[in-house]
DOPA-895994 format. One line per 10 residues: number of its first residue (from 1); their letters; for each residue x negated, y negated, z negated of C-alpha. Coordinates in nm, 2 decimals, padded with zeros to 4 digits. Layout:
BEGIN
NUM) A) X,Y,Z; ...;
% end
This chain:
BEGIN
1) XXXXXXXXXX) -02.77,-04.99,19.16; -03.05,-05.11,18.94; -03.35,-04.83,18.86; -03.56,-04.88,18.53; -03.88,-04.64,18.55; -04.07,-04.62,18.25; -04.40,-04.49,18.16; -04.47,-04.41,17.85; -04.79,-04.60,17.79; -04.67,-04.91,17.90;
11) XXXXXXXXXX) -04.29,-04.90,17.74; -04.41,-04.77,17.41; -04.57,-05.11,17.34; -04.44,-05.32,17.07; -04.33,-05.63,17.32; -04.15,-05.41,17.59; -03.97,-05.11,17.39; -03.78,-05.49,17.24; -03.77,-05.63,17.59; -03.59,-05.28,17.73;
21) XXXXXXXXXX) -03.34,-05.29,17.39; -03.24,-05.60,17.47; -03.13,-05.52,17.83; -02.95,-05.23,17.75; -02.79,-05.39,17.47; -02.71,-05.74,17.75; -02.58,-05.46,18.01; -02.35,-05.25,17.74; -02.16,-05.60,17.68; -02.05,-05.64,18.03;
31) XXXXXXXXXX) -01.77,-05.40,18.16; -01.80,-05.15,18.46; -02.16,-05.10,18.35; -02.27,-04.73,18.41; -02.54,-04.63,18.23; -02.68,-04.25,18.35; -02.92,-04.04,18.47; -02.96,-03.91,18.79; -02.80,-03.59,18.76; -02.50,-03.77,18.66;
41) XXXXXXXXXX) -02.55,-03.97,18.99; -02.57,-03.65,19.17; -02.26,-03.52,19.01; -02.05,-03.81,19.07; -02.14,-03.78,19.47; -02.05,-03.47,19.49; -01.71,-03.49,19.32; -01.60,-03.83,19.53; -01.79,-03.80,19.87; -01.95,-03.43,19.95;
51) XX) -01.73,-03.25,20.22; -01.65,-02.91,20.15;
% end
């Protein structure tokens, strides 16, 4: 699992909004890549490993 916080002030320059397209864009070409939030983190625990 890999986290990627970003603040606005510091992503929203020119140099590292291009730097952060570019990793998405390297991890979308590889397969088994999950891109999501944490909710849908949440979700997917629940459905495979919360006991009723």
């Amino acid at each position: 699992m890999m986290s990627i916080g970003l603040h606005g002030r510091i992503i929203g320059r020119p140099g590292r909004i291009g730097a952060l397209g570019r990793l998405l864009e390297h991890m979308q070409r590889h397969e088994g890549v999950w891109l999501c939030n944490r909710a849908a983190i949440a979700q997917h625990w629940i459905v495979h490993h919360a006991k009723s």
